[in-house]
PDB file of N, CA, C and O in Angstrom:
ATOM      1  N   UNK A   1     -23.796 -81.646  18.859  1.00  0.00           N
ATOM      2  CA  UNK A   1     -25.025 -81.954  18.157  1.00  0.00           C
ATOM      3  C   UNK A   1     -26.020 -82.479  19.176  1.00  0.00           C
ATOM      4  O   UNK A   1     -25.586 -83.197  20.076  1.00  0.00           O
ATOM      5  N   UNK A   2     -27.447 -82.160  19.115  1.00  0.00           N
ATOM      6  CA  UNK A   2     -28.073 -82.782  19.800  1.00  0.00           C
ATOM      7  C   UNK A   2     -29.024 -84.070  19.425  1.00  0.00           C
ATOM      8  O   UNK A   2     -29.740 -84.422  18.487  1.00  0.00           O
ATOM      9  N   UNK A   3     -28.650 -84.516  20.581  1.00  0.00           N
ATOM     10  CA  UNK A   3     -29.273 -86.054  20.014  1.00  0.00           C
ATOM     11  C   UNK A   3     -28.515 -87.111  19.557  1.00  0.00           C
ATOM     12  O   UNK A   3     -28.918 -87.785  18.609  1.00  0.00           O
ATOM     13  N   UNK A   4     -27.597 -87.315  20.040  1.00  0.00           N
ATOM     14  CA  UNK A   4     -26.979 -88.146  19.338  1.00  0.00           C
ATOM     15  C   UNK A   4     -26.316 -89.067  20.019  1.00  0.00           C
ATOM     16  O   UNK A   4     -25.188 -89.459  19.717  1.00  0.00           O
ATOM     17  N   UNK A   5     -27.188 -89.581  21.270  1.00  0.00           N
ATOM     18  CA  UNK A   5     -27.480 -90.351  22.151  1.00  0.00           C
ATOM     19  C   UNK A   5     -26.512 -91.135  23.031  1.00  0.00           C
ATOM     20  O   UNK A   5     -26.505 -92.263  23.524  1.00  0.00           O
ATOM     21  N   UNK A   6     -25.890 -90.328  23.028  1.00  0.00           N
ATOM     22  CA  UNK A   6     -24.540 -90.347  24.042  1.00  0.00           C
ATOM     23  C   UNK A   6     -24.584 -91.301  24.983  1.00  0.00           C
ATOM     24  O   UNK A   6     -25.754 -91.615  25.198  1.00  0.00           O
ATOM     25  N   UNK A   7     -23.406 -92.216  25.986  1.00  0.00           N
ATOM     26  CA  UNK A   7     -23.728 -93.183  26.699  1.00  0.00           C
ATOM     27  C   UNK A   7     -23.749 -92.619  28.255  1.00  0.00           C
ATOM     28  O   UNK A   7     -23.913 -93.221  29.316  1.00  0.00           O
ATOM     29  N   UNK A   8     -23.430 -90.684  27.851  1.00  0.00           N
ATOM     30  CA  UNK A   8     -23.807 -89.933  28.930  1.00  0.00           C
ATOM     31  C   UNK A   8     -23.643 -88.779  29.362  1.00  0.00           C
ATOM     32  O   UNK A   8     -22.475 -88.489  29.621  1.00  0.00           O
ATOM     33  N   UNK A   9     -24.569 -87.850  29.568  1.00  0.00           N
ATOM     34  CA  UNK A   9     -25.035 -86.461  29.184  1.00  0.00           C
ATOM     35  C   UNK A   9     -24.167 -85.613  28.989  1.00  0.00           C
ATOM     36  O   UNK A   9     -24.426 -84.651  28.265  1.00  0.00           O
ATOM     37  N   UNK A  10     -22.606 -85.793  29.736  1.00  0.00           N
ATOM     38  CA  UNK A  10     -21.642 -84.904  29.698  1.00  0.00           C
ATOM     39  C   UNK A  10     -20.791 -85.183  28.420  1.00  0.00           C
ATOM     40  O   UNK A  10     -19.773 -84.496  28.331  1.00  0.00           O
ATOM     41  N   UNK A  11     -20.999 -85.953  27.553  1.00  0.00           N
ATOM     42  CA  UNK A  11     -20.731 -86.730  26.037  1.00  0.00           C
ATOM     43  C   UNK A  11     -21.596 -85.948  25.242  1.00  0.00           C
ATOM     44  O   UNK A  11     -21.162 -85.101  24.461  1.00  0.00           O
ATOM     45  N   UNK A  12     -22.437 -86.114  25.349  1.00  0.00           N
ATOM     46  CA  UNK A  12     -23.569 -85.220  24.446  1.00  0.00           C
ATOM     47  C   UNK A  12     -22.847 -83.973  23.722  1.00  0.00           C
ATOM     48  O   UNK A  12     -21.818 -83.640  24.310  1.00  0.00           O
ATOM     49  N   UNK A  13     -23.173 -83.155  22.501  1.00  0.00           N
ATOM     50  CA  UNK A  13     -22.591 -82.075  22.500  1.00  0.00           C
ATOM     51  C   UNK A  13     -23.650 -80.870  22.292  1.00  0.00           C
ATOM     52  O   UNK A  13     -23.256 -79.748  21.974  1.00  0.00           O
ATOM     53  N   UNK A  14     -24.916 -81.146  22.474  1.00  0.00           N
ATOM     54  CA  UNK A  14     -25.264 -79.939  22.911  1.00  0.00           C
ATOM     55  C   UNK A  14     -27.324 -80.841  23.525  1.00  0.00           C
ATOM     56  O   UNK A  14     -27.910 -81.902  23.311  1.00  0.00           O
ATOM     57  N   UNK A  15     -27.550 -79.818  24.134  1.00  0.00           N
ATOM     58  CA  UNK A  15     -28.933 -80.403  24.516  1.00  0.00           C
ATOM     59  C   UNK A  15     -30.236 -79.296  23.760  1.00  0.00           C
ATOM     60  O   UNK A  15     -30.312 -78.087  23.976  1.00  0.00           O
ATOM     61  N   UNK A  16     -31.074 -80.019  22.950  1.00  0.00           N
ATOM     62  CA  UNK A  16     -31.665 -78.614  22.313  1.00  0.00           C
ATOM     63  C   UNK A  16     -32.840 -77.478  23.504  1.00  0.00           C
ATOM     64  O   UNK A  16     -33.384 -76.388  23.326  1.00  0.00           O
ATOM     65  N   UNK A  17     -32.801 -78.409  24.623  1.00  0.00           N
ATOM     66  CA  UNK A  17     -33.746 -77.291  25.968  1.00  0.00           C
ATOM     67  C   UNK A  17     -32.693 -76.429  26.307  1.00  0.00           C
ATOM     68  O   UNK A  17     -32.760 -76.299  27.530  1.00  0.00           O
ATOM     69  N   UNK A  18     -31.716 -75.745  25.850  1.00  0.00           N
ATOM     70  CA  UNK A  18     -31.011 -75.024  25.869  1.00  0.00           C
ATOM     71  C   UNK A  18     -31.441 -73.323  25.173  1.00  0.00           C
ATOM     72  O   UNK A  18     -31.458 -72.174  25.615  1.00  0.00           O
ATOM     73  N   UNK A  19     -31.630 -73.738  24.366  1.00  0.00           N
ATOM     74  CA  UNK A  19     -32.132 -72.788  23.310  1.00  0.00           C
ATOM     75  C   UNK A  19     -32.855 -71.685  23.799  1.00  0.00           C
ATOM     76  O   UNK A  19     -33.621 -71.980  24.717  1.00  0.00           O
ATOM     77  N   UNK A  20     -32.839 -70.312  23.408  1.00  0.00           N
ATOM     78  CA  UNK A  20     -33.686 -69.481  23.622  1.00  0.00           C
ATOM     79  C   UNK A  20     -34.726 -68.963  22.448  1.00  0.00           C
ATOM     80  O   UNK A  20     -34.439 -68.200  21.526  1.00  0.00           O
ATOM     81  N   UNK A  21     -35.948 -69.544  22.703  1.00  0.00           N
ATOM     82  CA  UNK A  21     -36.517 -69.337  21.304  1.00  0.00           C
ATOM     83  C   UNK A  21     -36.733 -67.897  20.548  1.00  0.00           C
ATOM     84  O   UNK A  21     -37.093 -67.701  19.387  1.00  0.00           O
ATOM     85  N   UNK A  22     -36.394 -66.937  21.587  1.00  0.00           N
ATOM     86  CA  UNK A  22     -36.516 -65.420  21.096  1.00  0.00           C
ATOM     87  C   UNK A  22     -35.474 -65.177  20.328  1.00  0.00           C
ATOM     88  O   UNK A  22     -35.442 -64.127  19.687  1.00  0.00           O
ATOM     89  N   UNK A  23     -34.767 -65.808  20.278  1.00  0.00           N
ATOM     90  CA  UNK A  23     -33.316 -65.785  19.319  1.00  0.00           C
ATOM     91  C   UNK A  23     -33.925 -65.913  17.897  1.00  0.00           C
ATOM     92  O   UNK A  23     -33.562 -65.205  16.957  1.00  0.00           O
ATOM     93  N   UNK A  24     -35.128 -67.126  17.791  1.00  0.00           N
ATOM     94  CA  UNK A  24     -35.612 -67.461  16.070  1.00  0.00           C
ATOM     95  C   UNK A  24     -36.943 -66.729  15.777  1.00  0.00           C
ATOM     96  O   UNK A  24     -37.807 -67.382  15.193  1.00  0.00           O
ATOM     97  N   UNK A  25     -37.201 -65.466  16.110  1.00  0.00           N
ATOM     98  CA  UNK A  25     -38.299 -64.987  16.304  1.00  0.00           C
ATOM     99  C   UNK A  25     -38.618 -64.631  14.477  1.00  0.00           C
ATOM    100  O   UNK A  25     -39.440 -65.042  13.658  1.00  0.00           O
ATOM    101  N   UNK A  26     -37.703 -63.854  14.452  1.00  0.00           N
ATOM    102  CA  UNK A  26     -37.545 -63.797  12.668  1.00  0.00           C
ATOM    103  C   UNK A  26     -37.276 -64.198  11.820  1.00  0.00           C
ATOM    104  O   UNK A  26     -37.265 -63.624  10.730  1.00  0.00           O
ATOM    105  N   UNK A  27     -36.972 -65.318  12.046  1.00  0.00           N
ATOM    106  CA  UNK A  27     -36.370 -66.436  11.198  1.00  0.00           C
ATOM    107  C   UNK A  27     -37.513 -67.633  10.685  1.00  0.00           C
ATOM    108  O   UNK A  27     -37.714 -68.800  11.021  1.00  0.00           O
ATOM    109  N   UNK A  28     -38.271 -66.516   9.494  1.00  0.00           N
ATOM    110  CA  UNK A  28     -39.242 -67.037   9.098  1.00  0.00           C
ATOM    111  C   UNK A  28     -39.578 -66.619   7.836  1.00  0.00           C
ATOM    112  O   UNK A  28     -40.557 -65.887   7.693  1.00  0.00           O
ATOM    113  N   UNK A  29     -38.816 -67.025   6.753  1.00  0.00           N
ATOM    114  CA  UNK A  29     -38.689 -68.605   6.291  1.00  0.00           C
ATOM    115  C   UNK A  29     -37.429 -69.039   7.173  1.00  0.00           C
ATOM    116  O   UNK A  29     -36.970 -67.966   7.563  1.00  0.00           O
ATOM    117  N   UNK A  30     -36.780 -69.885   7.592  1.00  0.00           N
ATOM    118  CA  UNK A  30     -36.192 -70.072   8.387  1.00  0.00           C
ATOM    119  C   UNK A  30     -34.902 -69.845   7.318  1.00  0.00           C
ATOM    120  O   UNK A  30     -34.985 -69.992   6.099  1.00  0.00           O
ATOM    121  N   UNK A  31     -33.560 -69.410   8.146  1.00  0.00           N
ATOM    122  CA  UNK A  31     -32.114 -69.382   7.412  1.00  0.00           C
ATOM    123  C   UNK A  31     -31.314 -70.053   7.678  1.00  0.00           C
ATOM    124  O   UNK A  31     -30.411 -70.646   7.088  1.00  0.00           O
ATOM    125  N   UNK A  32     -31.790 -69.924   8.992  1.00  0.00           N
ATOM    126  CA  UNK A  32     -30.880 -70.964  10.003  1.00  0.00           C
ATOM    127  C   UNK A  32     -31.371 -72.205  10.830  1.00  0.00           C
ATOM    128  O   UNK A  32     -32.596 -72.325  10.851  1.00  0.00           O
ATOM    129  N   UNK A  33     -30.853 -72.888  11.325  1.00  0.00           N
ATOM    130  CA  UNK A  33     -31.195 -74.074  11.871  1.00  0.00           C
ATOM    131  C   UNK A  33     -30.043 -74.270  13.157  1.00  0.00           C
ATOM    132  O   UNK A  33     -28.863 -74.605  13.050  1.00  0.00           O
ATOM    133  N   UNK A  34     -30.825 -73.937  14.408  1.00  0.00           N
ATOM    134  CA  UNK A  34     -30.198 -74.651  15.310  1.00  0.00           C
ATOM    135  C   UNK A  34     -29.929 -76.213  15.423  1.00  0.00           C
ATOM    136  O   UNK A  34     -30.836 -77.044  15.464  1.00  0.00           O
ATOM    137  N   UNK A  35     -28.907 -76.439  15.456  1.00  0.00           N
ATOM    138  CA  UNK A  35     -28.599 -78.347  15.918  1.00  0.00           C
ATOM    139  C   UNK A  35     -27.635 -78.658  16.812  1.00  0.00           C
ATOM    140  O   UNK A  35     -27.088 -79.761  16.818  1.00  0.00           O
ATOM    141  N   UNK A  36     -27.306 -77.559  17.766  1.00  0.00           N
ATOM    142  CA  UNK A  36     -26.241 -78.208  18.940  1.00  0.00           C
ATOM    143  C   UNK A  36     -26.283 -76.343  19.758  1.00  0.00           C
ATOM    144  O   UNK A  36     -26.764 -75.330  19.251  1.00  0.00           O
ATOM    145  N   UNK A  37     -25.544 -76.503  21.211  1.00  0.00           N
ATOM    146  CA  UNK A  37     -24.693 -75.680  21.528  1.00  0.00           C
ATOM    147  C   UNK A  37     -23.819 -76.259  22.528  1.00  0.00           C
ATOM    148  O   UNK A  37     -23.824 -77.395  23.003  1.00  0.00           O
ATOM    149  N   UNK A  38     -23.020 -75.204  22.772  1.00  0.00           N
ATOM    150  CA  UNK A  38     -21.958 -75.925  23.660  1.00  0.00           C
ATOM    151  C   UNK A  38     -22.239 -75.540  25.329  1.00  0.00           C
ATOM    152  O   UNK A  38     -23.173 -74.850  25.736  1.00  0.00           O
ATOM    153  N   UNK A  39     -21.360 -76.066  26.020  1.00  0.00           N
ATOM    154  CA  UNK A  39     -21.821 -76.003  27.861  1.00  0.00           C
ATOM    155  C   UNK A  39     -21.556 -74.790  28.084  1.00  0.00           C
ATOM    156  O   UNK A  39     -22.080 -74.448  29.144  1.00  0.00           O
ATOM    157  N   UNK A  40     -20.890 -73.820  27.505  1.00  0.00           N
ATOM    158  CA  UNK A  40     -21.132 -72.334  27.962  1.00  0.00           C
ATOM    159  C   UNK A  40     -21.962 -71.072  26.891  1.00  0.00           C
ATOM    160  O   UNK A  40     -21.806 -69.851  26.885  1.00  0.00           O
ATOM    161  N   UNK A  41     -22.869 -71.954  26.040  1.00  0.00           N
ATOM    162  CA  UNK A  41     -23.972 -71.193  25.840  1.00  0.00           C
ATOM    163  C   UNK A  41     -23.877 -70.791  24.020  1.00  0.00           C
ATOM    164  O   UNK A  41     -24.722 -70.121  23.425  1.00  0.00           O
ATOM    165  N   UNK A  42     -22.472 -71.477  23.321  1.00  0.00           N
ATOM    166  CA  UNK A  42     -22.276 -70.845  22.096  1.00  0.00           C
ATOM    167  C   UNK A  42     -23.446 -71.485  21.344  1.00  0.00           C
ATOM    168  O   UNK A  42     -24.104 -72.382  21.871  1.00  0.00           O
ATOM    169  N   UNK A  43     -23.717 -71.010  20.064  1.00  0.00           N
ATOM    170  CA  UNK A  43     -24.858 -71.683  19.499  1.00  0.00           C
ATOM    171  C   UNK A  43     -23.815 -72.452  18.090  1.00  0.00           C
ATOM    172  O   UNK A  43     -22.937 -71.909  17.419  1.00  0.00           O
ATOM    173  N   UNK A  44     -24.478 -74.226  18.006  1.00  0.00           N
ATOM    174  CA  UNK A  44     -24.541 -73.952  16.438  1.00  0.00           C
ATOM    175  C   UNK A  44     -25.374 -74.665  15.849  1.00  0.00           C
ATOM    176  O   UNK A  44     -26.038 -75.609  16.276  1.00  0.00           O
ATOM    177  N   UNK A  45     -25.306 -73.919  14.252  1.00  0.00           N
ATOM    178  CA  UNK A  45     -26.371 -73.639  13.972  1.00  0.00           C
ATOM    179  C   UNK A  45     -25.789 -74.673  11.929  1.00  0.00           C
ATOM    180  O   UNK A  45     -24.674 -74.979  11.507  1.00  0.00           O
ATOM    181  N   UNK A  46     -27.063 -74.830  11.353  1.00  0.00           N
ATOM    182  CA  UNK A  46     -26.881 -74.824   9.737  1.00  0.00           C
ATOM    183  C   UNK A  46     -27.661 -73.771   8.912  1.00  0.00           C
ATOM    184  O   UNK A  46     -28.826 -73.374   8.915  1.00  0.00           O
ATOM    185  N   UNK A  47     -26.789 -73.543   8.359  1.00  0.00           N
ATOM    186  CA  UNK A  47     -27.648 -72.146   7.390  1.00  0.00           C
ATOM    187  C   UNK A  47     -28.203 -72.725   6.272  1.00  0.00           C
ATOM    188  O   UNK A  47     -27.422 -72.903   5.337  1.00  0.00           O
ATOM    189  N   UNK A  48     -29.864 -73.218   6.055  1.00  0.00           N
ATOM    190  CA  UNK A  48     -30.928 -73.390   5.668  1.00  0.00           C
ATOM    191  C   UNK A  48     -31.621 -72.629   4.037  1.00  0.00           C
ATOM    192  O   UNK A  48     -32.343 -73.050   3.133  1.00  0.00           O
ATOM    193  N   UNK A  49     -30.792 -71.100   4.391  1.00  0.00           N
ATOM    194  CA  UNK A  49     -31.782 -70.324   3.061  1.00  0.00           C
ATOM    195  C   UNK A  49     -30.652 -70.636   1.875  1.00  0.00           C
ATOM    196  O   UNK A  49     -29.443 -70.425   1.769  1.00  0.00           O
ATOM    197  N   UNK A  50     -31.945 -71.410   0.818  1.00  0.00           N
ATOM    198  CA  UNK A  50     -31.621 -71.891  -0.232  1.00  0.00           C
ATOM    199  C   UNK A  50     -30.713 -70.923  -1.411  1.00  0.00           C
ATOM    200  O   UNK A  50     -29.969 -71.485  -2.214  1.00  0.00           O
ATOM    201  N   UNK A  51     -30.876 -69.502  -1.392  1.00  0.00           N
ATOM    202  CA  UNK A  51     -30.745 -68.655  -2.139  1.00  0.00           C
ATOM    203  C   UNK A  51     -29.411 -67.207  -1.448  1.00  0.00           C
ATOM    204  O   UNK A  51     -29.309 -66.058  -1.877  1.00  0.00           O
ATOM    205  N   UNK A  52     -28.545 -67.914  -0.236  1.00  0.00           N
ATOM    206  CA  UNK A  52     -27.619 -67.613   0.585  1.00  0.00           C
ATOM    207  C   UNK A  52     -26.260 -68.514  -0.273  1.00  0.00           C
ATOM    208  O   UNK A  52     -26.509 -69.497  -0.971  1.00  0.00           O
ATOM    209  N   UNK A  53     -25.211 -68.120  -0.124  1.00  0.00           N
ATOM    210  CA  UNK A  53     -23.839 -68.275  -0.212  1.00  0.00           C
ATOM    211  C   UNK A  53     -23.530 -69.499   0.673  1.00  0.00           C
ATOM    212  O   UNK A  53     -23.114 -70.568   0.228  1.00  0.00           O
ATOM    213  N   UNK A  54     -23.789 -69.218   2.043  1.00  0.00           N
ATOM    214  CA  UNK A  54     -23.102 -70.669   2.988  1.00  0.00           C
ATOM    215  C   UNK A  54     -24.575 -71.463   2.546  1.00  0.00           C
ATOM    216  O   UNK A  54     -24.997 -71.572   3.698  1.00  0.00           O
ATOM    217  N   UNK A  55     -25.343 -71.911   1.947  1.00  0.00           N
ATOM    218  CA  UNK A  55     -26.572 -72.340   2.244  1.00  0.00           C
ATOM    219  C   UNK A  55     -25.747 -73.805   2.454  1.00  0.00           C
ATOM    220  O   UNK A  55     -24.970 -73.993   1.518  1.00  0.00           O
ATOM    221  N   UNK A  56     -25.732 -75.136   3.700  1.00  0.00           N
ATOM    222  CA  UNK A  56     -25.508 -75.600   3.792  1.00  0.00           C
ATOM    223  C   UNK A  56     -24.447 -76.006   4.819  1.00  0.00           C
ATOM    224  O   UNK A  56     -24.199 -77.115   5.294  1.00  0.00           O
ATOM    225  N   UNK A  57     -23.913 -74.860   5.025  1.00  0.00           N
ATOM    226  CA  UNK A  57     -22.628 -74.441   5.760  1.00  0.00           C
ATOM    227  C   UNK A  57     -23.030 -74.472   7.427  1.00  0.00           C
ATOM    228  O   UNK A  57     -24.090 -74.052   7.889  1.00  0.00           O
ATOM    229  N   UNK A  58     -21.768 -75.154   8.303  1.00  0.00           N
ATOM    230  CA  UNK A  58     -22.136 -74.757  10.146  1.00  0.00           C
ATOM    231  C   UNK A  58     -22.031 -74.242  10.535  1.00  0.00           C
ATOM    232  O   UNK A  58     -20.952 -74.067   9.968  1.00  0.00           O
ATOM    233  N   UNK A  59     -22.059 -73.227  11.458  1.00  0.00           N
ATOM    234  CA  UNK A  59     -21.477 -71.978  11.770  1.00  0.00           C
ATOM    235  C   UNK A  59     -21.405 -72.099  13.829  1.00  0.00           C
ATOM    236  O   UNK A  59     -21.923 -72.641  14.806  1.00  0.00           O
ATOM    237  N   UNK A  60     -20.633 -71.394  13.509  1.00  0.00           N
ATOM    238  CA  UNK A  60     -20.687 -71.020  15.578  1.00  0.00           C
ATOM    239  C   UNK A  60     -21.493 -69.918  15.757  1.00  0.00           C
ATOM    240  O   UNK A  60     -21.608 -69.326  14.683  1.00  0.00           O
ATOM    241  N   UNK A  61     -22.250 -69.255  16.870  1.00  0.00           N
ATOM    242  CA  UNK A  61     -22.726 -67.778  16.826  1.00  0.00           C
ATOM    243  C   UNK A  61     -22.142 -67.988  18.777  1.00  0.00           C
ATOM    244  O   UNK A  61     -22.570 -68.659  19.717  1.00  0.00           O
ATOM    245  N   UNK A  62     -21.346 -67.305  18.655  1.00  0.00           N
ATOM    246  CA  UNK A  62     -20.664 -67.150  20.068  1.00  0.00           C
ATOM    247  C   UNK A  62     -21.803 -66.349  20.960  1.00  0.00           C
ATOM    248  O   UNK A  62     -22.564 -65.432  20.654  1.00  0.00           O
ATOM    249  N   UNK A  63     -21.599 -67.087  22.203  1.00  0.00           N
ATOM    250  CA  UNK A  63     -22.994 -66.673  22.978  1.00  0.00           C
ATOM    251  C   UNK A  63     -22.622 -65.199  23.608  1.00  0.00           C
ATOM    252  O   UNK A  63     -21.435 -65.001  23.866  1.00  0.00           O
ATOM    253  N   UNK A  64     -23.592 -64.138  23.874  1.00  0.00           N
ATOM    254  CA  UNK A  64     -23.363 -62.924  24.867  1.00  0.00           C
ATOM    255  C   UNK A  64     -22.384 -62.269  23.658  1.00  0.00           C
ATOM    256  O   UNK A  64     -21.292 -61.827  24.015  1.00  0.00           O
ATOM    257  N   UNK A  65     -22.740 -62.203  22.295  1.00  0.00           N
ATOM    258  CA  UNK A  65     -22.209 -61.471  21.366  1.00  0.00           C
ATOM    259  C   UNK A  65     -22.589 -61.614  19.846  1.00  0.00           C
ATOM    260  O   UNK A  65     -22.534 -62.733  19.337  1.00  0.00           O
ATOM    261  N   UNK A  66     -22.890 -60.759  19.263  1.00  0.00           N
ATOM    262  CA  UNK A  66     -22.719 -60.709  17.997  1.00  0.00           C
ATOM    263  C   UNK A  66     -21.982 -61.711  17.154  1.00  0.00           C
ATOM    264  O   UNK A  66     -22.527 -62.400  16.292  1.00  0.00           O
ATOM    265  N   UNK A  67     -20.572 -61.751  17.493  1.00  0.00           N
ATOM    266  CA  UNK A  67     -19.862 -62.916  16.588  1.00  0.00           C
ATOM    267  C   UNK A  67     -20.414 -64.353  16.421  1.00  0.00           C
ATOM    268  O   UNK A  67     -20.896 -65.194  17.179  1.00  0.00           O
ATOM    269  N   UNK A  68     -20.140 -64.270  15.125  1.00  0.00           N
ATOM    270  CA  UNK A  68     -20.453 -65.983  14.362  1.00  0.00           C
ATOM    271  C   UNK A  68     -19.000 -66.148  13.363  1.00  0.00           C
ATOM    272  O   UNK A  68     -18.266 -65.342  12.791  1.00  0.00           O
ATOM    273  N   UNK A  69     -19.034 -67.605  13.500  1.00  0.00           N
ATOM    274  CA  UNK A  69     -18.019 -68.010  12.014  1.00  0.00           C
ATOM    275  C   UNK A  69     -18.271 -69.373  11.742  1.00  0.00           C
ATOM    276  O   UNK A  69     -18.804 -70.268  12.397  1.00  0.00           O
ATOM    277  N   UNK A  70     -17.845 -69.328  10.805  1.00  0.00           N
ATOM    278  CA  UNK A  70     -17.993 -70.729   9.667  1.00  0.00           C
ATOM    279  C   UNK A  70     -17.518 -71.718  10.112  1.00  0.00           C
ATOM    280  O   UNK A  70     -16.310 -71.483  10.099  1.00  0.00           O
ATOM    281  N   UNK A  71     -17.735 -73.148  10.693  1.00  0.00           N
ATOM    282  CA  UNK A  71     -17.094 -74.153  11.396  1.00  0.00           C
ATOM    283  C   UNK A  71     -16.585 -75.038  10.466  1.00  0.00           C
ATOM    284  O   UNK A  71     -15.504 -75.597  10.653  1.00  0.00           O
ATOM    285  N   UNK A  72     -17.764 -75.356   8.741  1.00  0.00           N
ATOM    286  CA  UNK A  72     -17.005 -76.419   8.035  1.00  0.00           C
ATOM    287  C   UNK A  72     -18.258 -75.631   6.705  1.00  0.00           C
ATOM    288  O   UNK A  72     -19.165 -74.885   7.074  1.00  0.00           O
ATOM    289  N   UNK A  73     -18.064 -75.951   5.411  1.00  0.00           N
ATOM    290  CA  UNK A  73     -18.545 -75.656   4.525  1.00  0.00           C
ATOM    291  C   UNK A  73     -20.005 -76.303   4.433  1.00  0.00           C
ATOM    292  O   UNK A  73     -20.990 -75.724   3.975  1.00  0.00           O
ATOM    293  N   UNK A  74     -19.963 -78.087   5.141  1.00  0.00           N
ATOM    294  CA  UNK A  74     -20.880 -78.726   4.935  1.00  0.00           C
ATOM    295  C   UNK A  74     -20.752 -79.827   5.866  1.00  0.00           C
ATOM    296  O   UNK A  74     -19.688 -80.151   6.393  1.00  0.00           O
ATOM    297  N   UNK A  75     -21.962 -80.440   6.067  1.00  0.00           N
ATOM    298  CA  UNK A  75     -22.575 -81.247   7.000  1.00  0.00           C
ATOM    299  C   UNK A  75     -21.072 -82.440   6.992  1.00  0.00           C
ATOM    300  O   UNK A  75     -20.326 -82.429   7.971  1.00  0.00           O
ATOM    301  N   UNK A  76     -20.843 -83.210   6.032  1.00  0.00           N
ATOM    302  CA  UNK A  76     -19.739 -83.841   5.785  1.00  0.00           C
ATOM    303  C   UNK A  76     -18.355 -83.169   6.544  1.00  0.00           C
ATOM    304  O   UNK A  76     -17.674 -83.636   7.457  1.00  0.00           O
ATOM    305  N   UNK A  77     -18.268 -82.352   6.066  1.00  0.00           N
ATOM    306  CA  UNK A  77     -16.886 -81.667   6.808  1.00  0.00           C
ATOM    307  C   UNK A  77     -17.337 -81.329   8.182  1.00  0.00           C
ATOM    308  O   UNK A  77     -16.775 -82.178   8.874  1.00  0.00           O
ATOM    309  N   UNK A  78     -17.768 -80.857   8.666  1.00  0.00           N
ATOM    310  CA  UNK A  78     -18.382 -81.037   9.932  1.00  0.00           C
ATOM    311  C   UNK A  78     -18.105 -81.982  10.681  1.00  0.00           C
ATOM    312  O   UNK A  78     -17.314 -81.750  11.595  1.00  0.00           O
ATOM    313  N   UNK A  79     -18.541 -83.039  10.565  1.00  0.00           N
ATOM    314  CA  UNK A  79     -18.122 -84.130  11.120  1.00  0.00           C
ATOM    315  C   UNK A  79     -16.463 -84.600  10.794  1.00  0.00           C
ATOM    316  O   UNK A  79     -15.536 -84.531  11.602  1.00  0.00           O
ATOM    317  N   UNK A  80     -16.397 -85.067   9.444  1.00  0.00           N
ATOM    318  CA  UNK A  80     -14.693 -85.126   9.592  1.00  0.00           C
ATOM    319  C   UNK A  80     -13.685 -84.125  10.402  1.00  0.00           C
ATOM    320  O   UNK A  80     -12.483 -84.332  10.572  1.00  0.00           O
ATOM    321  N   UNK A  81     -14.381 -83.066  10.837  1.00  0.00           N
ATOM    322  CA  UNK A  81     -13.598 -82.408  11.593  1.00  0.00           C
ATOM    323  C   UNK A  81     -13.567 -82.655  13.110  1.00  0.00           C
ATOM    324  O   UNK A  81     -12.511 -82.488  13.720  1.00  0.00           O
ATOM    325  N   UNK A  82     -14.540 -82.994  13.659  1.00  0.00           N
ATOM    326  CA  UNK A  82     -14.994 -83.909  14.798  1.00  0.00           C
ATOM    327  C   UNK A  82     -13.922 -85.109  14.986  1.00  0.00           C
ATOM    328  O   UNK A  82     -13.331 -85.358  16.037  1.00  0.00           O
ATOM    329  N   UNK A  83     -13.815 -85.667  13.999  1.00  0.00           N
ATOM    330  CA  UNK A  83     -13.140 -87.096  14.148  1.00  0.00           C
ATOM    331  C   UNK A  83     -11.398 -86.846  14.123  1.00  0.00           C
ATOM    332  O   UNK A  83     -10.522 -87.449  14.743  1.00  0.00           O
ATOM    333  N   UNK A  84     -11.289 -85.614  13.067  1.00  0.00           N
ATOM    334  CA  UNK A  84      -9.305 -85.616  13.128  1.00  0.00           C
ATOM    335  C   UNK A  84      -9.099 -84.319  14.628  1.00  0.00           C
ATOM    336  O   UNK A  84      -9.642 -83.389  15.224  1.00  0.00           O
ATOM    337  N   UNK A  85      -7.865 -85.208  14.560  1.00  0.00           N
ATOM    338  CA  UNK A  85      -7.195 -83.946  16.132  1.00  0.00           C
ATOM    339  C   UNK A  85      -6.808 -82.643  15.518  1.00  0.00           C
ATOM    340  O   UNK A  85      -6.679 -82.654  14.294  1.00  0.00           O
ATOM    341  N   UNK A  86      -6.670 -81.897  15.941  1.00  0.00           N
ATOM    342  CA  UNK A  86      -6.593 -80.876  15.969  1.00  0.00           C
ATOM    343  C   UNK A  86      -5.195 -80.208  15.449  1.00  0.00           C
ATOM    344  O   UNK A  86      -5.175 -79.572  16.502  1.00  0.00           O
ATOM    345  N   UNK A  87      -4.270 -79.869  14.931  1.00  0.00           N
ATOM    346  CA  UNK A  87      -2.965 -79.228  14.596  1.00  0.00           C
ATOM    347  C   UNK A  87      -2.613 -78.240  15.623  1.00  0.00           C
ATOM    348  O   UNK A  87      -1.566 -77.599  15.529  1.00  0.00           O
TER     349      UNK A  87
END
């Protein structure tokens, strides 16, 4: 996530001067919402359009490809997933 004021930059989990804005060129009404990426370029993002299925939902969009997937249903799960280890 960006912004979330880490006690130091390599903590951080994503920086938003990262971004390539030609990526949101069409994304107007907006659907999506960038709010993080990771150190080798993946994007993520919240899906924004009110009248969409995930509307609310995080998603990954893997960088240097087409693929995306669903990270947590909602902002809440999102984070609880952050906090438990992993299986």
């Amino acid at each position: 996530m960006a912004g979330i004021n880490a006690t130091h930059p390599s903590a951080e989990l994503g920086l938003l001067g990262g971004f390539n804005p030609f990526i949101f060129e069409d994304n107007d009404p907006p659907q999506i919402l960038p709010i993080g990426d990771t150190p080798i370029g993946n994007l993520i993002f919240l899906v924004t359009d009110p009248d969409g299925d995930d509307y609310g939902s995080i998603g990954l969009k893997i960088a240097f490809s087409q693929n995306s997937f669903r990270l947590a249903d909602n902002v809440e799960e999102f984070f609880e997933r952050l906090r438990e280890p992993s299986e």
